[in-house]
N, C-alpha and C positions, 0 to 999 in steps of 0.2 A: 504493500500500500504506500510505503514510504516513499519507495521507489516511482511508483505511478505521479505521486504529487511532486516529486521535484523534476519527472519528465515533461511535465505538464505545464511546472513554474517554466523551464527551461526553456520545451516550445513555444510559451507565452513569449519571453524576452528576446526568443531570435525572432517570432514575427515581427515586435515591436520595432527591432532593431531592423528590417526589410522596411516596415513601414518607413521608420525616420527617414534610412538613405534612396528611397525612390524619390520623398517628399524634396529631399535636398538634391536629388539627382534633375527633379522637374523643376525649382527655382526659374523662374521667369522672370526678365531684366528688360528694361525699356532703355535703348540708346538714345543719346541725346549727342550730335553735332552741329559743329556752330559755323560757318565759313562764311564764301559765296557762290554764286551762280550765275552763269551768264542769263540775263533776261533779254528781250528783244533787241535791247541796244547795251546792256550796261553790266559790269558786274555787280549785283545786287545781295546784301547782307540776306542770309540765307538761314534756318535751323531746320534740320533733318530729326525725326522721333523716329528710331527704327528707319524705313525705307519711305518714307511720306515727308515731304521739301515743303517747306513754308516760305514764302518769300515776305523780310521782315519789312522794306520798302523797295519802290519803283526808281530811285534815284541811285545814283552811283553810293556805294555803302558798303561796307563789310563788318560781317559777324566772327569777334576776334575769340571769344569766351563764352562760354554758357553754362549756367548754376541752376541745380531745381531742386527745390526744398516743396515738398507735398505734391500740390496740383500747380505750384507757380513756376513757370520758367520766364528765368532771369537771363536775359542777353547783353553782352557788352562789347560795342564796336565804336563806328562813326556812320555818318550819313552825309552826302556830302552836295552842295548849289552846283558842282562842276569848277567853282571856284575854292572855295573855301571847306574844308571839313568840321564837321563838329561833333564832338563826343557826343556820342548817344546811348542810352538803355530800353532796352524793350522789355515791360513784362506781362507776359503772356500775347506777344505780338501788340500791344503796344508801345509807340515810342513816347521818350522822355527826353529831350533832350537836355545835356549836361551843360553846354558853353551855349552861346547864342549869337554863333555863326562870326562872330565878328573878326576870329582870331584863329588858326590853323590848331586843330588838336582831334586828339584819338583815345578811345576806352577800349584799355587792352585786357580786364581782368575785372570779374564780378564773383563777389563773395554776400552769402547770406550768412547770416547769425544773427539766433535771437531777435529779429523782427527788423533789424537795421539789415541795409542793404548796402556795400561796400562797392565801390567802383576804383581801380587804378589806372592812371594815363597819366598825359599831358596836354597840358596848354599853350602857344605861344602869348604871350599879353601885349605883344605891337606888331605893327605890320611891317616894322623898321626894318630892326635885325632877324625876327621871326626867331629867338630864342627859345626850345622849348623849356617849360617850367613843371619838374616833376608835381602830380597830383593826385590827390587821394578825395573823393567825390562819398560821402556817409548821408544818406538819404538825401542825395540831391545836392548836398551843402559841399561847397570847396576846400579843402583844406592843402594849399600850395607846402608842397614838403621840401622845395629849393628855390634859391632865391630870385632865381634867374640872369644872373650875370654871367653862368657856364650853362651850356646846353644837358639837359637831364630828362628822362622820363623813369616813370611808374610804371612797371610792365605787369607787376605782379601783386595780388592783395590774399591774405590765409587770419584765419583771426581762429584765436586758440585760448580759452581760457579766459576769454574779456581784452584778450590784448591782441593788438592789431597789427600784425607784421604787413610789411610794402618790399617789396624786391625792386631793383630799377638800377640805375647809374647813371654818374654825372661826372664831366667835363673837368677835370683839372688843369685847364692850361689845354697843354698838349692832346693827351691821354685820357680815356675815358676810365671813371674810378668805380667797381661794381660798388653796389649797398643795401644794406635793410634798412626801412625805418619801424622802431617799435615803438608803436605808441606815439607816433610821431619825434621820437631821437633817432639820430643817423647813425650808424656805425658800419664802417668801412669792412670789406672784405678783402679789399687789397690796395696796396701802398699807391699807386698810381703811375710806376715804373714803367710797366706794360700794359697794354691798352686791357680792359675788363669790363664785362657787363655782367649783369643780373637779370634772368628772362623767369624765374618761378620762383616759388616760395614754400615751404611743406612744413609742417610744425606737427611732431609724433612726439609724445612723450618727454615733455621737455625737451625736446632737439630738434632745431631749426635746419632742416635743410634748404639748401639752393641750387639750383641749376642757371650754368651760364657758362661764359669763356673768360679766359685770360692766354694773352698772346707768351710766348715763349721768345727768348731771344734773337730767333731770327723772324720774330714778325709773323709765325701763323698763329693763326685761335687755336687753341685746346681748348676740348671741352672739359667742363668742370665741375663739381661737385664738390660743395663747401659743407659740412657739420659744423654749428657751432664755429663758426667763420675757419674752421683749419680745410683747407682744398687737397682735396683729392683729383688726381687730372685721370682722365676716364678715357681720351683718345693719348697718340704718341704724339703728337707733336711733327709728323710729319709731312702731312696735309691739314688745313682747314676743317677744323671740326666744334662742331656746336652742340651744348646742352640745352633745350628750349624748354625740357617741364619736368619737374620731379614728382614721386609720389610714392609716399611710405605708407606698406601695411605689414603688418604683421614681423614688423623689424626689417623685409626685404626694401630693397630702394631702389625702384625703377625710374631711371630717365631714359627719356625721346630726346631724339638728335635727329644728326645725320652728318658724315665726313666727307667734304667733296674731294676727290683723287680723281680728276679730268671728271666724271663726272656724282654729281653728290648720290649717296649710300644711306636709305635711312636706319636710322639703327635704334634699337631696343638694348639699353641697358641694366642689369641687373646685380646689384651687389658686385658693380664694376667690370661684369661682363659681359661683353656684345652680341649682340644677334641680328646678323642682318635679316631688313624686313624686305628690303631691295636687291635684287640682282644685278644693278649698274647698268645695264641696257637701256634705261630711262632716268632721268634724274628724279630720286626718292627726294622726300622730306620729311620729317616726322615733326610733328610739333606740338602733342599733348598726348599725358598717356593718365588712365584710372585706372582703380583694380579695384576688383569685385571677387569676394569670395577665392577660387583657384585662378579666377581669368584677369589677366593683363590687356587692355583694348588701348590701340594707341590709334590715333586720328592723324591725316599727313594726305599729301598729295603726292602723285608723278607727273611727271610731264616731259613730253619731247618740245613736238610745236604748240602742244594744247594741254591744258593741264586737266587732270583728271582728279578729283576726290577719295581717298583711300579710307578704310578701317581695317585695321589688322587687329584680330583676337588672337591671344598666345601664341603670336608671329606668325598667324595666316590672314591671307589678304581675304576679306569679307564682303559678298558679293552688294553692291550699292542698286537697291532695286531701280532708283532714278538714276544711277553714276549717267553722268553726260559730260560731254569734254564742258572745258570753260567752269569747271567745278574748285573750288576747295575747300580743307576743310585745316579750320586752326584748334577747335577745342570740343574735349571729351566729354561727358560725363553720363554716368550710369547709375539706377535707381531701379531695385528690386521689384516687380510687381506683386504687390500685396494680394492674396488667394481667398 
């Protein structure tokens, strides 16, 4: 009898255990990409759900970022007269605009939390010199994070804990100097020796990662990957290579790139090692990567004479039910569908 009831416990807990991993085997995700599109005349800011294109306006525009928190999707690009650009936000296909047209600038990065809505870019504030003035945009409201006497943008916004980190870089003289601002203070990532940018931002666990470049002595980029401002260089230094987005889970740290050697490779980094997502036949780009659960989805384009829109899941390229040339795409982002 003994025997019978702990057979019974037993088959109890393996079917449970069948049950859990189909339930986690069938996990349902909705992709969200954010780029453009060629419309009749223009390339026009764009967000892809899955295989279904939204166009976010008719005016020349690109969609650089995209954030979705519930049912809201958060876009961040510009929109642009033919003349002049102006940062823009769209949520839920609506726009907002951030500047008001007067002055050249772009939203490269939108961050939700706790009910405030975070935008990163730049401004230029004359139509003189057209200097840009790194920016940080919190429900609409401006908060200039340089001062504009050297050229600088905000490329990047991650808010973790109540505090607000900015990725971006600014102009020292010569040389462009990468940076975070937290909380709105600067603090440099590199001396200014060599030329340096800051293109992402990722806050895990107390530890601020960044992705971006810093040039090496004879003048190419490496790409780069900062902890806690110590850099780690993630290509050799022998071709031009660039880190455009980080993203930590589970302790792994994935950057998108891509190295051009005659022609650019994009590439998928992980815990500092590559995987190409391109074969060099066309020129790759990689320029935003999530991770969901087991899967790594990075977002990029190719292009020969015409550029094409890419998604690669755990380094396969993933069929674009619209893919039409005149496409691309700048950013990720993925959210589980609730059952």
């Amino acid at each position: 009898m003994k025997q019978t009831v702990f057979n019974l416990i037993f088959a109890t807990i393996a079917l449970s255990a069948v049950f859990t991993s189909c339930k986690e085997k069938d996990k349902q995700y909705d992709v969200y990409i954010a780029g453009d599109k060629l419309n009749e005349e223009n390339l026009v800011a764009t967000v892809w759900k899955n295989s279904a294109s939204q166009y976010l306006s008719n005016k020349p525009s690109r969609a650089n970022s995209v954030y979705v928190s519930g049912s809201d999707v958060y876009v961040a690009g510009f929109e642009s007269d033919g003349l002049v650009q102006t940062a823009s936000l769209w949520k839920n296909g609506t726009i907002q605009h951030l500047t008001n047209g007067t002055h050249h600038a772009n939203a490269y990065s939108v961050y939700f939390s706790n009910s405030d809505v975070y935008v990163a870019g730049y401004e230029c504030e004359d139509n003189v010199q057209y200097i840009p003035v790194a920016k940080l945009w919190k429900n609409g409201i401006a908060q200039s994070l340089t001062g504009g006497t050297y050229y600088a943008e905000a490329t990047a916004v991650c808010v973790s804990e109540g505090d607000v980190y900015v990725a971006g870089w600014e102009k020292n003289g010569g040389q462009s100097v990468a940076k975070i601002w937290k909380n709105g203070t600067e603090q440099y990532l590199t001396d200014g020796r060599r030329n340096a940018k800051a293109y992402s931002v990722c806050v895990s666990e107390n530890d601020v990662y960044v992705a971006g470049i810093e040039s090496n002595t004879q003048n190419i980029n490496v790409a780069t990957v900062w902890k806690n401002g110590v850099a780690q260089y993630l290509s050799d230094g022998t071709c031009d290579g660039y880190a455009q987005s980080v993203y930590v889970f589970k302790g792994n740290v994935y950057v998108a790139g891509y190295e051009d050697n005659k022609r650019s490779v994009a590439k998928l980094w992980k815990n500092g090692v590559a995987k190409n997502l391109t074969g060099g036949a066309s020129y790759g780009y990689a320029q935003s990567v999530f991770v969901s659960d087991t899967s790594a989805y990075v977002a990029g384009y190719e292009t020969n004479d015409e550029h094409v829109a890419k998604l690669w899941k755990n380094g396969l390229a993933q069929y674009f039910a619209t893919e039409t040339l005149n496409t691309r795409a700048y950013s990720v982002f993925v959210i589980e569908v609730k059952q």
